[in-house]
C-alpha distance (Angstrom), angle and dihedral (degrees) to the residues before:
residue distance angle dihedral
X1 . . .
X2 3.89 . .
X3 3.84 109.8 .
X4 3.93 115.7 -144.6
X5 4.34 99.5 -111.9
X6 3.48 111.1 -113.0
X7 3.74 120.3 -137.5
X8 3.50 107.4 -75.1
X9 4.20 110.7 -137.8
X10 4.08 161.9 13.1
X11 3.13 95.9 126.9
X12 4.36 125.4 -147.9
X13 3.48 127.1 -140.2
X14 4.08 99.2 -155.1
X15 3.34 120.5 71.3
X16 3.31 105.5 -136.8
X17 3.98 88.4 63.5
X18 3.80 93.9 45.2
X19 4.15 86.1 105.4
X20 3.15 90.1 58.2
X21 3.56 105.9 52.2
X22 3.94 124.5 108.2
X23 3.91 111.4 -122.2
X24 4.15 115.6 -124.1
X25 3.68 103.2 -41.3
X26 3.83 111.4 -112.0
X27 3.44 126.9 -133.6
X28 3.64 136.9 -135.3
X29 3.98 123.9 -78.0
X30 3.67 161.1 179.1
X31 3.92 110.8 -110.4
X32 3.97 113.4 -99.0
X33 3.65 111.7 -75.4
X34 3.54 116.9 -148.4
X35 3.65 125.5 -154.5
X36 4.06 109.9 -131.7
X37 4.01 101.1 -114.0
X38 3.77 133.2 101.5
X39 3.64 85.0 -124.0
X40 3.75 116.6 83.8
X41 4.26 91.1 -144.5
X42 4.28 94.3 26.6
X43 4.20 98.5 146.0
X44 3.31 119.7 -122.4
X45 3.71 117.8 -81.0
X46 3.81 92.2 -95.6
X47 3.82 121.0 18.9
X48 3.87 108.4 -127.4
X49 3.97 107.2 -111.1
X50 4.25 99.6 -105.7
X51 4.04 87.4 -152.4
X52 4.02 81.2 50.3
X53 3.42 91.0 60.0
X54 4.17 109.8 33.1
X55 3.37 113.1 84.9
X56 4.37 111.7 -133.5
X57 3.49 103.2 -94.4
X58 4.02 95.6 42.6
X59 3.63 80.7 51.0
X60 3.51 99.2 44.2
X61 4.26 89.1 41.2
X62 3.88 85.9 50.7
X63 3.90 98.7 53.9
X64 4.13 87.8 42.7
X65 3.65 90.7 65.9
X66 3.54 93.7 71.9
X67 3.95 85.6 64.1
X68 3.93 85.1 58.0
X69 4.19 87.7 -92.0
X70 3.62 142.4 82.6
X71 4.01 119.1 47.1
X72 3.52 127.4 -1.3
X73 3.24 111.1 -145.6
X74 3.99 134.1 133.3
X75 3.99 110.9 -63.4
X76 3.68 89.5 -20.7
X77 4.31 91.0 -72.9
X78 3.70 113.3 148.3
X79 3.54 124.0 -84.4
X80 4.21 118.2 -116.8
X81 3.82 100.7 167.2
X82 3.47 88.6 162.9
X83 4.27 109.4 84.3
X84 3.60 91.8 -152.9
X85 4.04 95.0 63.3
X86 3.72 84.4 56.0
X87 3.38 88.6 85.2
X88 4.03 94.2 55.7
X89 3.59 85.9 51.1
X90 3.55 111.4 48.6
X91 3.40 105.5 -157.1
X92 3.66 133.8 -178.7
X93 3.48 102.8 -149.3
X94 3.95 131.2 15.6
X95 3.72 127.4 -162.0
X96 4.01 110.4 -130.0
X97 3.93 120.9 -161.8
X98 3.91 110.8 -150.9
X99 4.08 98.4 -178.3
X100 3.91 98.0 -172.6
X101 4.19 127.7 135.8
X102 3.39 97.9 162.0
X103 3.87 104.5 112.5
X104 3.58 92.9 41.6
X105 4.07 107.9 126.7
X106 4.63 99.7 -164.2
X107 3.83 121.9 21.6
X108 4.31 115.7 7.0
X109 3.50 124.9 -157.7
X110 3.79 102.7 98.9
X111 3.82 95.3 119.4
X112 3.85 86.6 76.8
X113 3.71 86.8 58.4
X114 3.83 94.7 90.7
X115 3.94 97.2 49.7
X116 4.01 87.5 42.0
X117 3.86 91.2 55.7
X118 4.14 90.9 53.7
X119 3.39 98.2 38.6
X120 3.81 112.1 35.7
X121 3.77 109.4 26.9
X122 3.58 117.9 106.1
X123 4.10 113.8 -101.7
X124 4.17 105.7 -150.7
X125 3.73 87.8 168.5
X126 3.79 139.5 -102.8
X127 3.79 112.6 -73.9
X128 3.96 100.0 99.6
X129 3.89 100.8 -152.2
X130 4.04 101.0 -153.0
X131 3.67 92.8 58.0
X132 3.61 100.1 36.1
X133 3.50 95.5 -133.1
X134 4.01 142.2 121.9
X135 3.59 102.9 -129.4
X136 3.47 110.0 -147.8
X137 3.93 88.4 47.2
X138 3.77 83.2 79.8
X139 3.75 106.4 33.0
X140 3.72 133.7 40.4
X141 4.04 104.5 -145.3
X142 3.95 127.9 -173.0
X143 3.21 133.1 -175.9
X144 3.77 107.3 -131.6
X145 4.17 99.3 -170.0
X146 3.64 129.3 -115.1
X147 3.42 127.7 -56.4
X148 4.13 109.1 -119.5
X149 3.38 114.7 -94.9
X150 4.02 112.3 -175.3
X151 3.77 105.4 -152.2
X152 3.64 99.7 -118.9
X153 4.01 106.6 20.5
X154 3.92 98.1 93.3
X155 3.87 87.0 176.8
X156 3.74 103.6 55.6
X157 4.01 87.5 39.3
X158 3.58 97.2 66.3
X159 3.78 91.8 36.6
X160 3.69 90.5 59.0
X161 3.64 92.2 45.0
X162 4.00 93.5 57.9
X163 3.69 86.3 44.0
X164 3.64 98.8 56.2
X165 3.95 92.9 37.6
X166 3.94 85.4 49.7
X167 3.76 98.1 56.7
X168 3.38 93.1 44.1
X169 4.10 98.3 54.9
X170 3.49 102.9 32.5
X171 3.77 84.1 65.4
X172 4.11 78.2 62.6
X173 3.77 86.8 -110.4
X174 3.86 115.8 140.0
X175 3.79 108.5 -110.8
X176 4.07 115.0 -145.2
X177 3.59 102.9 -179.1
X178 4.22 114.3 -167.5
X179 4.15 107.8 -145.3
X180 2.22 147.5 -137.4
X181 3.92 112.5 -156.9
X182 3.18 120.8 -19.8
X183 3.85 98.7 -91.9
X184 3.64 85.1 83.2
X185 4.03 96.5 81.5
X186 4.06 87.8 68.1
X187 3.94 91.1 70.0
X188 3.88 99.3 27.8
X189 3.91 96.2 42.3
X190 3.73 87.1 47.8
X191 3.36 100.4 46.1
X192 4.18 88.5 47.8
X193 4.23 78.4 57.3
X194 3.29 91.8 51.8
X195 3.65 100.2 58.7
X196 4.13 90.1 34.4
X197 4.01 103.8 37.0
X198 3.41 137.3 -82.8
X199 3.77 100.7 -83.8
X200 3.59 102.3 4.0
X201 4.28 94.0 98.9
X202 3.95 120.1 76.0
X203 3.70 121.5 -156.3
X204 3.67 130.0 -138.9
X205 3.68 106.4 -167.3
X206 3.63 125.2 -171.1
X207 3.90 116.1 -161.4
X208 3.89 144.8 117.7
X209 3.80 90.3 -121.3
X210 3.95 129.0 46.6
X211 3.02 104.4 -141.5
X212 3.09 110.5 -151.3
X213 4.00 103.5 120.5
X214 3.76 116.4 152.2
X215 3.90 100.5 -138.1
X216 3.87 121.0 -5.6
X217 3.73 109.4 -159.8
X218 4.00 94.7 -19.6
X219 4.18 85.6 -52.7
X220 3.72 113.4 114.6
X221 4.29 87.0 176.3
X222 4.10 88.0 72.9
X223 3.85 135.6 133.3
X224 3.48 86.2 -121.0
X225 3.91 99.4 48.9
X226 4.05 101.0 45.7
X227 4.04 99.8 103.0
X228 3.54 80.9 43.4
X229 3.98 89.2 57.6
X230 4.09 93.9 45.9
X231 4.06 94.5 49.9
X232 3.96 89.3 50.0
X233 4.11 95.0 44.0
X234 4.26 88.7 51.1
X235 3.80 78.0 -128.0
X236 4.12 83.2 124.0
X237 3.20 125.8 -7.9
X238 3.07 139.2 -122.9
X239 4.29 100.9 -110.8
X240 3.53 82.1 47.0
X241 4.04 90.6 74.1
X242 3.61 131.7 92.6
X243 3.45 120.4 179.1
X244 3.74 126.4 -162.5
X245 3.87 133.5 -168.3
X246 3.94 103.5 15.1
X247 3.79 115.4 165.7
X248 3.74 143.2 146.6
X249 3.67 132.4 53.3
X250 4.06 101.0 -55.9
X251 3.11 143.8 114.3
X252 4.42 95.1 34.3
X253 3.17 125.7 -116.4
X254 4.72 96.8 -89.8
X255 3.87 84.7 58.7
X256 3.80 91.2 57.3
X257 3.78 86.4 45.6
X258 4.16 86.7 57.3
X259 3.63 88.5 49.8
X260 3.47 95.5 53.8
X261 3.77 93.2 50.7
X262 3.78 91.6 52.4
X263 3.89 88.9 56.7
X264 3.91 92.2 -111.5
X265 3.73 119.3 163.9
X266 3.91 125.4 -150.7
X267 3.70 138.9 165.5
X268 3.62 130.1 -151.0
X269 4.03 130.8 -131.9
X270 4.20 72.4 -127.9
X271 3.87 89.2 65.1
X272 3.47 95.1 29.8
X273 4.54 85.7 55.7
X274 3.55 83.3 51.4
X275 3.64 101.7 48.5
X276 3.46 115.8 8.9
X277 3.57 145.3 -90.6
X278 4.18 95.6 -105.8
X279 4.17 90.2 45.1
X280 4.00 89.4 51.2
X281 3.73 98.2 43.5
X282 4.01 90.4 42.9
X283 3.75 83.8 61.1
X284 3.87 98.5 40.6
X285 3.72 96.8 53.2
X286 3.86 87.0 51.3
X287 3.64 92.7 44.8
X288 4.28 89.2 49.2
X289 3.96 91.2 53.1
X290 3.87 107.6 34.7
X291 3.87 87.6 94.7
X292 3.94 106.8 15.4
X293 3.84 124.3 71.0
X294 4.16 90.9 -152.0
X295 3.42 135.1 51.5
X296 4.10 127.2 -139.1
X297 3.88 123.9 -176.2
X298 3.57 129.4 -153.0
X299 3.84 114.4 -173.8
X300 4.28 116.1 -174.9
X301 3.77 95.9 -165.0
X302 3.98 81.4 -142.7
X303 3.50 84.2 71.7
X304 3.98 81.6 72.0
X305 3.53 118.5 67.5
X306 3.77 118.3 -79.3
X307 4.26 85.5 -132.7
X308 4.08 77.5 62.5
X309 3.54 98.5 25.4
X310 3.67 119.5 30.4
X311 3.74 106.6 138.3
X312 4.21 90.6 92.7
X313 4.15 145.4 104.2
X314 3.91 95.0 -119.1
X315 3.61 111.1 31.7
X316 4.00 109.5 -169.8
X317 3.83 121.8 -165.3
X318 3.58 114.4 -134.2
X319 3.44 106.9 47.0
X320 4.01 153.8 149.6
X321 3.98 113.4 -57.7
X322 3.85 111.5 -126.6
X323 3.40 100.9 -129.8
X324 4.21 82.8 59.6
X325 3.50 99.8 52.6
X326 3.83 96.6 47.7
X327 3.71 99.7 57.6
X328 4.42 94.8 37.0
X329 4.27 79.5 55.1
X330 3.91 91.6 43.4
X331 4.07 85.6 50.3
X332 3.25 100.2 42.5
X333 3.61 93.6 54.9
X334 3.70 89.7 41.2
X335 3.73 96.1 57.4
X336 3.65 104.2 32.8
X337 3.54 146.0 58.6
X338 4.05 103.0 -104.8
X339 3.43 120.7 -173.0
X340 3.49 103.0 173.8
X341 3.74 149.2 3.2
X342 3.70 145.5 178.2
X343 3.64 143.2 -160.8
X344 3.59 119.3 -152.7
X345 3.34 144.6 175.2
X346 3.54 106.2 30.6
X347 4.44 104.9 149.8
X348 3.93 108.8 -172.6
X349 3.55 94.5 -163.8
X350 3.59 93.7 69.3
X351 3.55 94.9 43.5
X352 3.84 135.8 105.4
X353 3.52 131.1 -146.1
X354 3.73 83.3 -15.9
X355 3.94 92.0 -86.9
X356 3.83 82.6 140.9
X357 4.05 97.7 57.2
X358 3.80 94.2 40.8
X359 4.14 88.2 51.1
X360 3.93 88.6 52.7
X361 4.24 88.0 43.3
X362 3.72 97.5 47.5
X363 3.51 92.5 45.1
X364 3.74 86.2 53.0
X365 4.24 90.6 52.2
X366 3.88 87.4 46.3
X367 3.87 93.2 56.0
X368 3.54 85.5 42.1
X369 4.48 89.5 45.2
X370 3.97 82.7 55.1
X371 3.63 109.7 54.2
X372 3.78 93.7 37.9
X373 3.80 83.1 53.1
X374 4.01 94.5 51.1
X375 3.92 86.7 45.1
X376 3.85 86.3 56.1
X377 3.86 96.2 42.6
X378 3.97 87.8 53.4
X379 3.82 90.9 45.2
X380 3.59 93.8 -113.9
């Protein structure tokens, strides 16, 4: 049964009040507005014509940054920071930036994450070879800007976030929001619930950690508390998590004992050692949808290697191989029905070579890869 969504918010720092807080404030607006199709991401009947619809010099500043000038904005697809043009351009999936550090707990600097990923990660092109397709043939994408984040105002931050990750999907346009740390999935996954139902949206959620702390240094608005935040708000619940690629020494032992109350399931790089990464994720994607209609992912690049991934606050040794993670993303959007993901924790500073930012971009292009290949396997 859908639950009403509470107000998602305020946030306490004592414990004893943490009952009493309000989740992320919400924010005012339009009912959902479905578009008439059996299938949940269908185009419209008639893509609108991009060239159509740039003006020359966004055009022109578009195409330039391939030559390392111009605009920066995700893969080069036009940028509509203003919600209400989304409905002039129609598109199927927009990119969301969600530039907020604040609940990180070892190394900041994650808020720079969704600027890095425009600007520094390497564009090959468009043509994805595996699926023998020309992406944006099948999808239009935007990028619809970041949500503002004041440095300092945890609050209004996650507000905004919903907001902007609201407007954009209850158009019935695929929200991919770029963190970010990891507190970010509270107001994104929520607002995704919103639009979709309280309880009707699964989440496969790759990461080292769990998160799914209760209060991290008297802050319940943490990256390690935000799966935490979703089980106790109804906006998923907790049978509707999988998470892959836990390791290390955190969270202890009592927090695992919550999780297992709530129904959660995870699997460790120990099980996935002993029986491999495409056995494990076979079962987790079954385990995400057997009572959810929709799928959300969550991907901490620390869940990655830091050899592959270094460029984050909590590094873990021991982790997810690239070259795993991209094709499990590029199937689960392929086979499912994803209505939103995020990327989080990306932190150029600690980065080198910028293996981090072009991890957090390709797996981007292969979520992108797989749901233009399900729309052309469905004749959409």
């Amino acid at each position: 049964m859908e639950k009403t969504p509470p107000p998602c918010g305020s946030l306490a720092d004592n414990r004893h009040h943490r009952r009493t807080i309000s989740p992320i404030p919400t924010t005012s607006a339009a009912a959902p507005q479905q578009r008439s199709t059996n299938y949940p991401f269908a185009m419209s009947e008639e893509l609108p014509n991009r060239d159509e619809l740039l003006s020359p010099g966004m055009r022109e500043q578009l195409d330039l940054g391939y030559v390392f000038g111009g605009l920066s904005t995700f893969a080069q697809q036009p940028f509509v920071p203003d919600l209400e043009d989304l409905d002039r351009w129609k598109p199927d999936v927009a990119i969301v930036g969600a530039p907020f550090d604040i609940g990180t707990t070892n190394r900041p600097g994650a808020r720079f994450g969704p600027r890095s990923i425009r600007t520094s990660a390497y564009e090959s092109g468009t043509y994805h070879i595996d699926l023998d397709l020309e992406i944006f043939d099948h999808l239009t994408v935007v990028d619809a800007g970041d949500a503002h984040c004041p440095h300092g105002n945890t609050d209004q931050s996650l507000a905004n976030i919903r907001h902007r990750v609201h407007e954009v999907a209850r158009r019935g346009i695929i929200p991919i929001t770029l963190g970010g740390d990891h507190t970010i999935t509270w107001p994104a996954a929520t607002a995704v619930a919103d639009v979709h139902g309280y309880g009707n949206v699964g989440i496969v959620h790759f990461d080292a950690h769990a998160d799914t702390a209760d209060i991290i240094d008297g802050n319940l608005a943490s990256h390690g508390t935000p799966m935490r935040r979703l089980i106790e708000s109804g906006a998923i619940p907790g049978d509707r998590f999988v998470q892959v690629g836990l390791r290390g020494y955190w969270p202890p032992a009592d927090t695992f004992d919550w999780m297992r109350e709530q129904g959660m399931v995870w699997h460790t790089m120990q099980e996935i050692w002993d029986r491999g990464f495409k056995a494990v994720m076979d079962d987790a994607v079954s385990e995400a949808l057997a009572s959810a209609d929709h799928l959300y992912i969550s991907v901490d690049v620390d869940s990655l290697d830091p050899s592959f991934a270094p460029g984050t606050g909590t590094p873990e040794p021991g982790g997810i191989a690239t070259s795993d993670i991209l094709r499990i993303v590029r199937q689960l959007a392929r086979e499912h029905n994803v209505v939103g993901m995020d990327v989080v924790e990306v932190a150029p500073a600690y980065d080198v070579s910028e293996l981090t930012v072009n991890v957090a971009h390709r797996l981007v292009m292969e979520a992108l890869g797989g749901i233009a290949a399900r729309r052309r396997d469905l004749g959409q």
